[in-house]
Biotite code that builds the C-alpha atoms (Angstrom):
import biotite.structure as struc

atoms = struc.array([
    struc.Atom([18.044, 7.438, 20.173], chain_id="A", res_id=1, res_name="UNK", atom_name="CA", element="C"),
    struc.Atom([20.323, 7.167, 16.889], chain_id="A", res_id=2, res_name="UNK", atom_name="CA", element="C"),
    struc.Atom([20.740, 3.124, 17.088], chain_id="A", res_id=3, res_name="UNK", atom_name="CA", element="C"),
    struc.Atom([18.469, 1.251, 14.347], chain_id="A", res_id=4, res_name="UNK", atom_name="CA", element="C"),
    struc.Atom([15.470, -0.049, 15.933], chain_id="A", res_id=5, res_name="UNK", atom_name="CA", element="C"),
    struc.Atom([16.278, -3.699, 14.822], chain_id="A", res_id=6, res_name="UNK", atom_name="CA", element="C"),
    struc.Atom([19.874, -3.686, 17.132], chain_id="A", res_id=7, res_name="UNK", atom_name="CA", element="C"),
    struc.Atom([17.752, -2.907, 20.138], chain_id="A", res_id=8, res_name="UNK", atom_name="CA", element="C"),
    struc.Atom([14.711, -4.468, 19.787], chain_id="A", res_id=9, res_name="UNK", atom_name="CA", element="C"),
    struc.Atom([13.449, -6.828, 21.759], chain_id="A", res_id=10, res_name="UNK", atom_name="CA", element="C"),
    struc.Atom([14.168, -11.233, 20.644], chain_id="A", res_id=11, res_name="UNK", atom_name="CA", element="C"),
    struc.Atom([10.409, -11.511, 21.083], chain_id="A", res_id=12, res_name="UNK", atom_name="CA", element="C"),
    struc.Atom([10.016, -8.404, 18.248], chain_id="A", res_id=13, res_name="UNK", atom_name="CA", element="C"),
    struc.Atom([12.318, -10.657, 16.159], chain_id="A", res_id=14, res_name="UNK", atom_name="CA", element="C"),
    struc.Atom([11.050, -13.946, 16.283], chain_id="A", res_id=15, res_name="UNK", atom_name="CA", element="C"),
    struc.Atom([7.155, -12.817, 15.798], chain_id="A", res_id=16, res_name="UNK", atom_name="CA", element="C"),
    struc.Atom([8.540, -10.764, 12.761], chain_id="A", res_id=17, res_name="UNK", atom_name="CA", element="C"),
    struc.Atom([10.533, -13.570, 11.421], chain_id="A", res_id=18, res_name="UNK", atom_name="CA", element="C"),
    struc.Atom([7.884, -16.370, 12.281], chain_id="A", res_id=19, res_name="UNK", atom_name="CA", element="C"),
    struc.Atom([4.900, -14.245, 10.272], chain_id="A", res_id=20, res_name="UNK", atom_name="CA", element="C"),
    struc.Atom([7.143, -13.879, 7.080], chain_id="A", res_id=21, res_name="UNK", atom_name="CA", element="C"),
    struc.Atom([7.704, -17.307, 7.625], chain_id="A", res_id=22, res_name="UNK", atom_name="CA", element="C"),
    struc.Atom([4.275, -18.330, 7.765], chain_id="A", res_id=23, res_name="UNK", atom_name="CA", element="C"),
    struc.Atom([3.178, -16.373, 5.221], chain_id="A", res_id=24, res_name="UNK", atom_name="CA", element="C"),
    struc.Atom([6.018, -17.775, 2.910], chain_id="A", res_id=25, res_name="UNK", atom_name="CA", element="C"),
    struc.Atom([4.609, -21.267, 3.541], chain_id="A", res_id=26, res_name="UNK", atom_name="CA", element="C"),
    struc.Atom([1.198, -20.007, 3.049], chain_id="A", res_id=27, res_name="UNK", atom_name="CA", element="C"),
    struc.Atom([1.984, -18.769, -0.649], chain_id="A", res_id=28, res_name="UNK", atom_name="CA", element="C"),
    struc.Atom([4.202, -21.980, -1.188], chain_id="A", res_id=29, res_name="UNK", atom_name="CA", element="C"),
    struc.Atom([1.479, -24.106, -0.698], chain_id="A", res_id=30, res_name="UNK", atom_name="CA", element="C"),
    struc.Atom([-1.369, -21.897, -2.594], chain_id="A", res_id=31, res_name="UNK", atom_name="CA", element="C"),
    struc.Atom([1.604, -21.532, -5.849], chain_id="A", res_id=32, res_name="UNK", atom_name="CA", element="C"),
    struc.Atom([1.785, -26.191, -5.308], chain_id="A", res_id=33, res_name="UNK", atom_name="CA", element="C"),
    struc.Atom([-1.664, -25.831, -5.429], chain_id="A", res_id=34, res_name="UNK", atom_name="CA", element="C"),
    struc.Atom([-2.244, -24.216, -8.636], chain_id="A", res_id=35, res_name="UNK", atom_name="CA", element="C"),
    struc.Atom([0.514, -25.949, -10.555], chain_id="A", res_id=36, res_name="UNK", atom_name="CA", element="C"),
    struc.Atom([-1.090, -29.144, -9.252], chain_id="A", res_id=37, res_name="UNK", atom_name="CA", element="C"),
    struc.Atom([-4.666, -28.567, -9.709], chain_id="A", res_id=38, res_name="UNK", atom_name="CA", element="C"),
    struc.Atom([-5.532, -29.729, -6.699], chain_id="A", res_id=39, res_name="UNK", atom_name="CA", element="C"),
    struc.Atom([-8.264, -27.323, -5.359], chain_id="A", res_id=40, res_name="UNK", atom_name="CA", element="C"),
    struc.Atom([-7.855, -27.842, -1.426], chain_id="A", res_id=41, res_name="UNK", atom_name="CA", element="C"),
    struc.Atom([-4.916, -26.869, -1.166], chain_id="A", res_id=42, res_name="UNK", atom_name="CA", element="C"),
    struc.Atom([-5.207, -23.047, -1.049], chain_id="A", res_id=43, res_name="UNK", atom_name="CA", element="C"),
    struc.Atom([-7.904, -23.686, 1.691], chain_id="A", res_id=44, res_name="UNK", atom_name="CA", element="C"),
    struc.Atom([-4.923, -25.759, 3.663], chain_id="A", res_id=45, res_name="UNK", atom_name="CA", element="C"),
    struc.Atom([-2.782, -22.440, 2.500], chain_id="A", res_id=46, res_name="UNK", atom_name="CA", element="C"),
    struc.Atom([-5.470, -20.003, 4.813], chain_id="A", res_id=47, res_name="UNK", atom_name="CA", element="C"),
    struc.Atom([-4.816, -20.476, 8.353], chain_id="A", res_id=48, res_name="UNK", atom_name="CA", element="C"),
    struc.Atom([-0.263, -19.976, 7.498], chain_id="A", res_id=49, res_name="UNK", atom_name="CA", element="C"),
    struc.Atom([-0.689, -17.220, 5.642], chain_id="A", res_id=50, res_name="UNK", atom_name="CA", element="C"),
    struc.Atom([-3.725, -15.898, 8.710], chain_id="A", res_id=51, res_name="UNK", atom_name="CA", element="C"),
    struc.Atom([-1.224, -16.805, 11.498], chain_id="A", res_id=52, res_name="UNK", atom_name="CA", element="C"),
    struc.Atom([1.284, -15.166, 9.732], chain_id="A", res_id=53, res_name="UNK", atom_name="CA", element="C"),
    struc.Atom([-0.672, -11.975, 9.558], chain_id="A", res_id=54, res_name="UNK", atom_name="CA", element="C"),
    struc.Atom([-1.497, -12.467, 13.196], chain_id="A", res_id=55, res_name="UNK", atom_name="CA", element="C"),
    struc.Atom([2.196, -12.608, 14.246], chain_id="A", res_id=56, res_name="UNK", atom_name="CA", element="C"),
    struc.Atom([3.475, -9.798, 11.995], chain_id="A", res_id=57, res_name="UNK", atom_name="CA", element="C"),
    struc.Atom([0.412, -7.867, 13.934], chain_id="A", res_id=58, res_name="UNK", atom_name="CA", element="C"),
    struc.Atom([1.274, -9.072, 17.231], chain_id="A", res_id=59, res_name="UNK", atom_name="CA", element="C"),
    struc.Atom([5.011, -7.936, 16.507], chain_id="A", res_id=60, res_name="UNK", atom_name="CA", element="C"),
    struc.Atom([3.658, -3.950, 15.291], chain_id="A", res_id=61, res_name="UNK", atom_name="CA", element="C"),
    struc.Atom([1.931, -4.520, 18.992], chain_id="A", res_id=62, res_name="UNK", atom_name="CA", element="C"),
    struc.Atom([5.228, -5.337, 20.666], chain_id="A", res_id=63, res_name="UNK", atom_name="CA", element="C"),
    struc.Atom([7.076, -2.983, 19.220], chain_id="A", res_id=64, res_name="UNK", atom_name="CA", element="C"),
    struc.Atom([4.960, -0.120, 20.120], chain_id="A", res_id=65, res_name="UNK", atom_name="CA", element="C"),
    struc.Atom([4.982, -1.492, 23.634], chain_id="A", res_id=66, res_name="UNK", atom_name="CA", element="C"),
    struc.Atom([8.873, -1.195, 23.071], chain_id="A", res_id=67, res_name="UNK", atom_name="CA", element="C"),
    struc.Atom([9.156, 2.318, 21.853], chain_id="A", res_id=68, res_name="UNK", atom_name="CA", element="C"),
    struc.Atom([6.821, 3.988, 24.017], chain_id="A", res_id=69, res_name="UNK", atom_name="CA", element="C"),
    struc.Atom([8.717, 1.948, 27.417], chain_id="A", res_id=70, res_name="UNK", atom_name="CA", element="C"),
    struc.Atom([11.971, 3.437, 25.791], chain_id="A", res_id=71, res_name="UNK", atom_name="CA", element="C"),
    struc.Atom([10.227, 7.171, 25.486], chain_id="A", res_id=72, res_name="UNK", atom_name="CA", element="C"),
    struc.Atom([8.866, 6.877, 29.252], chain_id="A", res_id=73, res_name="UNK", atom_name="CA", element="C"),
    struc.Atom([12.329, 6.139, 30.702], chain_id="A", res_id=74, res_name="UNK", atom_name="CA", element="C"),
    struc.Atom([14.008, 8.398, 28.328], chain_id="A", res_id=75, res_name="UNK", atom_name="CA", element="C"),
    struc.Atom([11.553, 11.457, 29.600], chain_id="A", res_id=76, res_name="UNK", atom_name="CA", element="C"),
    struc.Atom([12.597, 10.126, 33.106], chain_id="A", res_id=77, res_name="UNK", atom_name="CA", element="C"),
    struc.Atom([15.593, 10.608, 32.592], chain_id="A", res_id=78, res_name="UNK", atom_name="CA", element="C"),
    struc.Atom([15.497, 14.120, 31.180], chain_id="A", res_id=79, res_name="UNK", atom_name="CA", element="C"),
    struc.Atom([13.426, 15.256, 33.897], chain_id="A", res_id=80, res_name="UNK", atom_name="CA", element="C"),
    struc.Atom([15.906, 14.157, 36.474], chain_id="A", res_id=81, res_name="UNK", atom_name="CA", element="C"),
    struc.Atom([18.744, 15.983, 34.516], chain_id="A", res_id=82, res_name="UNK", atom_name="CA", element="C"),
    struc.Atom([16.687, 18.903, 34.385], chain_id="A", res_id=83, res_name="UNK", atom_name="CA", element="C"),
    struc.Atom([16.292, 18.629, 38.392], chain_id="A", res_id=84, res_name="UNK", atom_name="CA", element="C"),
    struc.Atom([19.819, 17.899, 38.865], chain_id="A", res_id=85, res_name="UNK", atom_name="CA", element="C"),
    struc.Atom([20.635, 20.751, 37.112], chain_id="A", res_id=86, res_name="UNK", atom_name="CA", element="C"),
    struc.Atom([18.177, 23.505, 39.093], chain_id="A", res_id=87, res_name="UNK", atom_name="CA", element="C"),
    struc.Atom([19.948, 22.174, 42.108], chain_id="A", res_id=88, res_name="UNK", atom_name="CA", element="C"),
])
């Protein structure tokens, strides 16, 4: 497999990478308004982004093993039916 992982993986890979770095951007935004502000809620509001965003970036590690080891099983497939073709 020489392609780059991100050409071939999976859109839901993407978005669940791109939605937890966006999360946790928001996350930080709000906790950086928060101290310039003074306003002392506001890193509590910050908590569940930049936790979601964790979640998702963890979900995506999750999908992309799912991924990778799909690829491997079809790719030992078809070696092992190249390998019987080739007994024959």
């Amino acid at each position: 497999m020489l392609n780059d992982f991100w050409e071939t993986a999976p859109p839901a890979y993407k978005y669940a990478v791109f939605g937890g770095m966006g999360l946790t951007f928001i996350g930080i935004v709000i906790i950086i308004l928060g101290a310039i502000t003074t306003t002392p809620s506001m890193p509590f509001i910050a908590l569940p982004f930049i936790g979601v965003g964790l979640l998702a970036h963890m979900a995506s590690l999750g999908l992309r093993g799912h991924n990778i080891r799909k690829e491997m099983k079809a790719a030992e497939k078809r070696d092992a039916a190249r390998e019987a073709g080739k007994k024959k």
